[in-house]
N, C-alpha and C positions, 0 to 999 in steps of 0.2 A: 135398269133403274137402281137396284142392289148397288152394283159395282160405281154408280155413282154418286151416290149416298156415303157407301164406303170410303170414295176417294176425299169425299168435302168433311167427311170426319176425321178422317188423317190430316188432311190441311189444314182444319181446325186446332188439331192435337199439336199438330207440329209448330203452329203459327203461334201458338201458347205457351210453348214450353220455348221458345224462343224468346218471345217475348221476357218471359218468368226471368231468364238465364241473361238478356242484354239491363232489366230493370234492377241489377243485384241483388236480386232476391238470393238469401241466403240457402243453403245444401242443410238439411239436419239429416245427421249419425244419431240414431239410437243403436243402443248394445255398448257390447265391448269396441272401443276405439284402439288400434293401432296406430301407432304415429305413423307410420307409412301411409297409412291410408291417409292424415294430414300433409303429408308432405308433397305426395305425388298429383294431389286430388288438384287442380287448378281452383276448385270452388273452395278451394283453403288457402288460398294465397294469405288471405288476410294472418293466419297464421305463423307462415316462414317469415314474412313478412316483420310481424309482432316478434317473434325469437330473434330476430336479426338486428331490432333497432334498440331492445330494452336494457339498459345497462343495469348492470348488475351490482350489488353492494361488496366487495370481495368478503370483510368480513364474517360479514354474517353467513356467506356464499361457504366460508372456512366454516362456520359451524358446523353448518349442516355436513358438510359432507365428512365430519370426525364422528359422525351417528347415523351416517348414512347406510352402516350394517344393520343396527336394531330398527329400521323404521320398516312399515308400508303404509301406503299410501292410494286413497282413495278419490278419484276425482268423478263428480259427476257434473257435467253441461249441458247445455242445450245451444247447440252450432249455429243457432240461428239469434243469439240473443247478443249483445252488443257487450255484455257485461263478462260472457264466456270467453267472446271473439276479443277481448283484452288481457283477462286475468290467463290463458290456457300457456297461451307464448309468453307469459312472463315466470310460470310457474316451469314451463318445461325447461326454459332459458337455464332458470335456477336449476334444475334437475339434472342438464347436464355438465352447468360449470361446478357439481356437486360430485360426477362420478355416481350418481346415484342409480343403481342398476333399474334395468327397464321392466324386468319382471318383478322390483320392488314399487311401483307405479302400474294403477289400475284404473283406465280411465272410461268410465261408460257415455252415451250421449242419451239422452233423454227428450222427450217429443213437451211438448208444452202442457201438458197436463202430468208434467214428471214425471212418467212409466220410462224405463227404460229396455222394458223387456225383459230384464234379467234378475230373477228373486233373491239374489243376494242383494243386488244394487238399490234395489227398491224397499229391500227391507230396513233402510237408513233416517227412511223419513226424513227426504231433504225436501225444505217449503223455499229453499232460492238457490237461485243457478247464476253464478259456479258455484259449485264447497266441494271444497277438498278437505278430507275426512284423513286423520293422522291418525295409525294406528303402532299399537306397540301389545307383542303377544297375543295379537289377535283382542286388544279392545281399542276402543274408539278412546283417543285421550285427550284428544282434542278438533277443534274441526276448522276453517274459516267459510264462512258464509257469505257470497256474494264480492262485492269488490272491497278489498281490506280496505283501512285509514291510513297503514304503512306499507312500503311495499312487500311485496309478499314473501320475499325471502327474512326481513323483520320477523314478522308473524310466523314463519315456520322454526326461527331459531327459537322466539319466544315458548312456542308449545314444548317446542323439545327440553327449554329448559326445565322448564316446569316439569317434564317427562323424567329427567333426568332427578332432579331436588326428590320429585314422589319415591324415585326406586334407592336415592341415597337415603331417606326415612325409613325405608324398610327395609335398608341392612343392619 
């Protein structure tokens, strides 16, 4: 009786998670993210995907990557949100036609009530997903919250300028 109990609960569990996985129901990452784990993961398609088709501004793409030694960079998502599953491949796009080192990029996933599990990431107090948090010396100088008005490499040249104008006032 056990072991048939047992079997109709694993059929249950299996027929579910089947289920879950043919309805696209999305994968969430909490923690620290490694792009490998986006790349290799099949429930990240939507990712390589997004990197692959988002064209880039070169300008502004030049920006960044002439300040791409003074920055780091803070990304927090939630992989199941529509708004992540856009802004992540477009900001990484930027990231690499930037030259922008990977250990200067930190990207956590976070569950639907924003925890991300990790106390630095959660000490940022983000109320929407995506933001990516632009830092310089270790402070927050600027942030973008959710899906920008321009595209995102716009917005990161813009913070940086601004970044840049503050520290030529305090020479």
């Amino acid at each position: 009786m056990r072991l048939h109990t047992v079997l109709l609960g694993c059929g249950l569990l299996l027929s579910s998670v089947t289920m879950a996985q043919s309805s696209g129901e999305s994968k969430l990452l909490k923690g620290k993210i490694e792009m490998k784990q986006l790349i290799s993961d099949p429930a990240f398609a939507w990712f390589y995907t997004g990197v692959n088709k988002y064209e880039v501004n070169s300008n502004m793409v030049n920006y960044v990557k002439a300040t791409k030694e003074q920055l780091q960079m803070v990304v927090l998502v939630n992989t199941t949100e529509e708004a992540s599953k856009q802004l992540l491949p477009q900001f990484y796009k930027v990231m690499i036609m930037a030259s922008v080192p990977e250990e200067s990029v930190h990207i956590y996933g976070a569950d639907d009530k924003g925890n991300t599990g990790n106390a630095v990431a959660d000490g940022y107090k983000v109320k929407k997903f995506p933001t990516i948090l632009i830092m310089s010396d270790g402070k927050e100088e600027g942030r973008i919250a959710g899906i920008p008005k321009q595209p995102v490499e716009e917005e990161l040249a813009q913070i940086i300028m601004k970044i840049n104008s503050k520290k030529k006032k305090e020479e």
